[in-house]
C-alpha positions as CSV (number, residue, x, y, z in Angstrom):
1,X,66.2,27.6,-76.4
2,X,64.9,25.2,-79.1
3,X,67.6,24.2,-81.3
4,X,64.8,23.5,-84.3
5,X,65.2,26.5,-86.9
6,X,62.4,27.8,-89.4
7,X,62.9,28.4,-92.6
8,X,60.0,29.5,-95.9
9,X,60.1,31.6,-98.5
10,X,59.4,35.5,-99.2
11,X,55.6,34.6,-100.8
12,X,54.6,34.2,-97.1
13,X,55.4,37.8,-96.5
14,X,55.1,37.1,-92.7
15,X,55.3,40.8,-91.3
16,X,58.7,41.6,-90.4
17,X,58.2,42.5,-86.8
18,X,57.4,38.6,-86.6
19,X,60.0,37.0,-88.8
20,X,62.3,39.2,-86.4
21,X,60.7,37.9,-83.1
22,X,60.7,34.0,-84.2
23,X,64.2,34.1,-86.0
24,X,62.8,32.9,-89.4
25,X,65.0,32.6,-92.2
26,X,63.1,33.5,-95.0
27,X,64.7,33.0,-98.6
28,X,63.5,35.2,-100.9
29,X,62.2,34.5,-104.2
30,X,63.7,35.9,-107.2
31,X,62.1,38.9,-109.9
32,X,63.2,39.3,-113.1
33,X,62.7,42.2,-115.5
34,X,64.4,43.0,-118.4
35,X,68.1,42.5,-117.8
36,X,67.8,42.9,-113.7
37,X,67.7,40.5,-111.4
38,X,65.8,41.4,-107.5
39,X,65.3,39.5,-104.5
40,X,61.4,39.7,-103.8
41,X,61.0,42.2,-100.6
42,X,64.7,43.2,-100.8
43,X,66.1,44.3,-103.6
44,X,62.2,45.7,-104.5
45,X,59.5,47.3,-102.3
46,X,55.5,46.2,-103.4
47,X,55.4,49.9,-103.8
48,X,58.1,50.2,-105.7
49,X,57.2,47.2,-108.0
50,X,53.2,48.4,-108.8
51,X,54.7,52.1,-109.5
52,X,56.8,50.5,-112.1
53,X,54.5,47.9,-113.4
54,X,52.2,50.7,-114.0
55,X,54.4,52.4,-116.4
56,X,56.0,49.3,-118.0
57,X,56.4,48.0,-121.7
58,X,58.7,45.2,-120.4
59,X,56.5,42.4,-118.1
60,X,58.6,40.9,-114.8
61,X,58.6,37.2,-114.5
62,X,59.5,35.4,-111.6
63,X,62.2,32.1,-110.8
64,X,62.4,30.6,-107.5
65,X,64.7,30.1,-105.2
66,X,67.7,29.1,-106.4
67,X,69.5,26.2,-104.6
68,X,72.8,28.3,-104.2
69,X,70.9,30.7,-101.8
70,X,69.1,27.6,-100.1
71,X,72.4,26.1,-99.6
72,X,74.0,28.8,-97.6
73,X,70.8,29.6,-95.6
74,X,70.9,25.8,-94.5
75,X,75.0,25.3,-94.0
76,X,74.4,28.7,-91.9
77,X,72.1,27.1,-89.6
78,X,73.7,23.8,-89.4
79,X,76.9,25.4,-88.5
80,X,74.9,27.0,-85.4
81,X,73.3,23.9,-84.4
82,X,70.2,24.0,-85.4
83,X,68.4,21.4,-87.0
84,X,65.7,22.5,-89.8
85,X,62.2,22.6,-91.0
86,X,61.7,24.1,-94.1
87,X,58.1,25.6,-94.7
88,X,58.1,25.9,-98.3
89,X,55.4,27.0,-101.3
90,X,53.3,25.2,-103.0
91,X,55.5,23.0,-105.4
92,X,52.3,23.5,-107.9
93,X,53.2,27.0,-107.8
94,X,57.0,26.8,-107.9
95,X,60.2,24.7,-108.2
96,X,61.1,25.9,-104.9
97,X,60.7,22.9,-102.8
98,X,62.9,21.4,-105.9
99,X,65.7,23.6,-105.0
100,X,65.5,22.9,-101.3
101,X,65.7,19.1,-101.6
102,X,68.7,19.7,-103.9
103,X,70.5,22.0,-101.7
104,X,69.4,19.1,-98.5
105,X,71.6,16.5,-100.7
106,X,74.5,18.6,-100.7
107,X,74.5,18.9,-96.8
108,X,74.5,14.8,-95.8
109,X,75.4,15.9,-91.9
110,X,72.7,18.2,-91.7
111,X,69.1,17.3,-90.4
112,X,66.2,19.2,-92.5
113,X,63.0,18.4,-93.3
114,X,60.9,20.4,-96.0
115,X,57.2,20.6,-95.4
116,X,55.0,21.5,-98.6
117,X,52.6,24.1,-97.3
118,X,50.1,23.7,-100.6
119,X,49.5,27.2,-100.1
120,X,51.6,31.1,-99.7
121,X,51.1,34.6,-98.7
122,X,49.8,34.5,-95.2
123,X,48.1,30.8,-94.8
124,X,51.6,29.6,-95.1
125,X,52.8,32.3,-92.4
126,X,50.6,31.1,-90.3
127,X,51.6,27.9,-90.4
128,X,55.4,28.9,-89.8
129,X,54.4,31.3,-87.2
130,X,52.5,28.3,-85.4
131,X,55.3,26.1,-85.6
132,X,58.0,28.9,-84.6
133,X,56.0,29.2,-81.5
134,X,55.8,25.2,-80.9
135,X,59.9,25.4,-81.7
136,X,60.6,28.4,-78.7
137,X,58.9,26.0,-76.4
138,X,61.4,23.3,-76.9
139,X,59.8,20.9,-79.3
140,X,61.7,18.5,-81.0
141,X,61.9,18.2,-84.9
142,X,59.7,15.8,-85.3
143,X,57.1,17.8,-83.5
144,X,57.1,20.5,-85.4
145,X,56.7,18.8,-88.9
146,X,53.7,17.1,-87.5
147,X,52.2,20.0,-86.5
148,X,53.4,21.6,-90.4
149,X,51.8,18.7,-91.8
150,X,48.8,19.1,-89.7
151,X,48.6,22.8,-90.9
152,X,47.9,22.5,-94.4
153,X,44.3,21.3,-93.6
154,X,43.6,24.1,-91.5
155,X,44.4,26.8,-93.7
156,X,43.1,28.7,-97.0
157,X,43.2,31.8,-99.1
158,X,40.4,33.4,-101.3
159,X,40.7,36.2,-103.8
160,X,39.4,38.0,-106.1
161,X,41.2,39.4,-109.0
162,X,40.5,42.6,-111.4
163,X,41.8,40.6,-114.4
164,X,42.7,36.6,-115.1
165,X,45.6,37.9,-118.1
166,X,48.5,37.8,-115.4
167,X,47.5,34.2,-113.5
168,X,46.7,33.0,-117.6
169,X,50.2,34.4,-118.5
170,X,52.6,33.1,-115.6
171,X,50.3,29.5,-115.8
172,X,49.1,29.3,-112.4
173,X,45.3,29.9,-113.2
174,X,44.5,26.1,-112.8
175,X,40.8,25.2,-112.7
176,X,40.1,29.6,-113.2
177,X,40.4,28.9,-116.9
178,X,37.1,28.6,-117.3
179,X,36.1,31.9,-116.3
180,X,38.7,33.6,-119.1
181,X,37.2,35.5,-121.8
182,X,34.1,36.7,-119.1
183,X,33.2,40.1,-119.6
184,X,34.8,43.0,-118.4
185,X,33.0,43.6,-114.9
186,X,32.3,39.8,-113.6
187,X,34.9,39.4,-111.3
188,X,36.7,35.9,-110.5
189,X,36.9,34.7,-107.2
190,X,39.1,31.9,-106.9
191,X,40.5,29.9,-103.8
192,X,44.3,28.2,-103.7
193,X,42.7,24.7,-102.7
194,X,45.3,21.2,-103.4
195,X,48.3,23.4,-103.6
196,X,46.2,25.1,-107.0
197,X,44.5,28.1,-107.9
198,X,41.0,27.0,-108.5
199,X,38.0,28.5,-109.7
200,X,35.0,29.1,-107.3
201,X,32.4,31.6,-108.6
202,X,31.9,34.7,-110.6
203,X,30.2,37.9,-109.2
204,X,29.0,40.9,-110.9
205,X,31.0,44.0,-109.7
206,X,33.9,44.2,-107.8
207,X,32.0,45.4,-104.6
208,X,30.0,42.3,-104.3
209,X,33.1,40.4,-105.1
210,X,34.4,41.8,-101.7
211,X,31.6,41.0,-100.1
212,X,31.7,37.7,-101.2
213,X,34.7,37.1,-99.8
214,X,34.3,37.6,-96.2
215,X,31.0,35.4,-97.0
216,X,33.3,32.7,-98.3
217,X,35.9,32.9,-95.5
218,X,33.1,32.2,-93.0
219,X,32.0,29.3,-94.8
220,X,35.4,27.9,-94.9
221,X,36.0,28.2,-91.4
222,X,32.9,27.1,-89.7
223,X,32.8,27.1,-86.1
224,X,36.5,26.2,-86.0
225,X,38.3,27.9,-83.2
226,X,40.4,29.5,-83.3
227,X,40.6,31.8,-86.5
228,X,43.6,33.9,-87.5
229,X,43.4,36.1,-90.3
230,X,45.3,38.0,-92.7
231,X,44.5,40.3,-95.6
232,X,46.5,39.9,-98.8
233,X,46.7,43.0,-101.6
234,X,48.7,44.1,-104.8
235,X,48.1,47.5,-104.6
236,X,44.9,47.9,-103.6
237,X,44.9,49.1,-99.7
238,X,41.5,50.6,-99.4
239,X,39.9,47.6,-100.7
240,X,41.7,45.3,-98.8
241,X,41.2,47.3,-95.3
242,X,37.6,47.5,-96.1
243,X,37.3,43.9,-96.5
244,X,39.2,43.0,-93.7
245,X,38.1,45.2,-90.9
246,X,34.5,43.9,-91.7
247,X,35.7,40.5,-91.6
248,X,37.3,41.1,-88.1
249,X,33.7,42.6,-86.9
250,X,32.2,39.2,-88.5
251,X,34.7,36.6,-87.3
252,X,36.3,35.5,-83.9
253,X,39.9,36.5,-84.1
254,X,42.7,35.9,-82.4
255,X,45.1,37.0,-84.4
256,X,45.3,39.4,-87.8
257,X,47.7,40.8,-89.8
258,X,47.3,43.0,-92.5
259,X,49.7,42.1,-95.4
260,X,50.4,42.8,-99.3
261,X,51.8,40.8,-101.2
262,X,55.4,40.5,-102.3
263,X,56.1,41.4,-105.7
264,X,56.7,37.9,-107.0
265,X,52.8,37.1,-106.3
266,X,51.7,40.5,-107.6
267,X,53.3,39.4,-110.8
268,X,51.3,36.3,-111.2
269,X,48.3,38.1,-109.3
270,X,48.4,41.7,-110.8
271,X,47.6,44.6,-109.2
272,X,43.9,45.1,-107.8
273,X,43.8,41.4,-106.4
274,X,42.5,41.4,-102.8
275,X,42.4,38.4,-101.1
276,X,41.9,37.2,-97.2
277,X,44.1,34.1,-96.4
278,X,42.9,32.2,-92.5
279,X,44.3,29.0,-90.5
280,X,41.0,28.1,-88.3
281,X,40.7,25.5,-85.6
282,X,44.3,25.3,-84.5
């Protein structure tokens, strides 16, 4: 058995089934609303989260990992004998990665390595699931951070979002700022591209918006092979199915999963994003 041990965060939402399978460690993010503290995906469902946000006066916002909880998941494994890779969040969109090199420090006998995935929800799953399965071969350490590091230009995420207010509010909009203040039914499409979220183009009505989206995915990809795919959605199901099961009848896929989001992106996304996140040509 490979004694290199995964670890990212709860943004990836990698399905559970798979996280079980490939013995990830996944540290979750942290919610906050009003005086409560929640561990994104445990303490709080996506369901539960939309049903609430829905009714709110009080907004969530959101704090990473703290180094406390990164520090016990890495003593943990060190004590077992693993060595580790850490796939982590975009450090554009988090502290996280912060927090991990701090907890590292504390453990001087232990051998970790934290990888930047300039990405989350499923492209970043991707990338740990790829790795996982290069780790349960045998592969050494230094293996599997190369083929981390090799990752991050093979993957991407598109979405389109009912509303820019919750990206504008939690400061993660990036270059999208330009398309605040369009009206009401031009709907954003934006792309997480250098780690950001960057603006792409802006389509008249939220239909051709999901259109545009498989359009864009195929575009990114190419004729790259192979392509696995994953939906993303804060509570909007139908959409996202829509979108992806046409994508699967466009694209040559090896592998899918159909995801939401956890609640700490649905805070930044908000509810009605839909997005499709890929890792083509490895």
């Amino acid at each position: 058995m490979s004694k290199v041990a995964l670890v990212t965060d709860s943004t990836a939402y990698i399905p559970k089934e798979l996280v079980e399978q490939y013995r990830i460690t996944v540290a979750p993010q942290v919610l906050i609303w009003g005086e409560k503290t929640y561990l994104d995906g445990i303490d709080i469902t996506p369901e539960e989260f939309y049903t609430r946000l829905s009714k709110t006066t009080v907004m969530p916002t959101t704090s990473q990992v703290n180094i406390a909880s990164f520090q016990q998941i890495f003593k943990q494994l060190f004590d077992e004998g693993y060595e580790i890779l850490a796939i982590l969040l975009s450090k554009h969109f988090s502290k996280t990665i912060d927090s991990a090199v701090q907890a590292r420090a504390m453990l001087p006998g232990a051998t970790i390595e934290i990888v930047d995935s300039m990405t989350t929800a499923m492209a970043m799953g991707f990338m740990v699931l790829s790795v996982a399965r290069l780790a349960e071969q045998g592969a050494s350490l230094a293996e599997c951070k190369a083929l981390a590091e090799k990752a991050v230009g093979h993957v991407g995420v598109l979405l389109t979002v009912d509303t820019l207010e919750f990206l504008h509010r939690g400061g993660r909009i990036g270059g999208g700022q330009r398309f605040l203040g369009s009206a009401l039914n031009i709907k954003p499409i934006l792309e997480v591209r250098g780690g950001r979220i960057e603006a792409v183009e802006r389509v008249r009505t939220r239909k051709k918006s999901l259109l545009r989206l498989i359009e864009l995915v195929s575009e990114r990809i190419g004729d790259r092979q192979p392509v696995r795919l994953a939906s993303l959605h804060a509570n909007a199901h139908d959409d996202a199915m829509e979108v992806f099961e046409e994508a699967r009848t466009q694209l040559k896929i090896v592998e899918s999963v159909f995801s939401e989001v956890s609640p700490v992106v649905g805070t930044h996304a908000g509810p009605g994003t839909v997005g499709l996140a890929f890792m083509a040509g490895m």
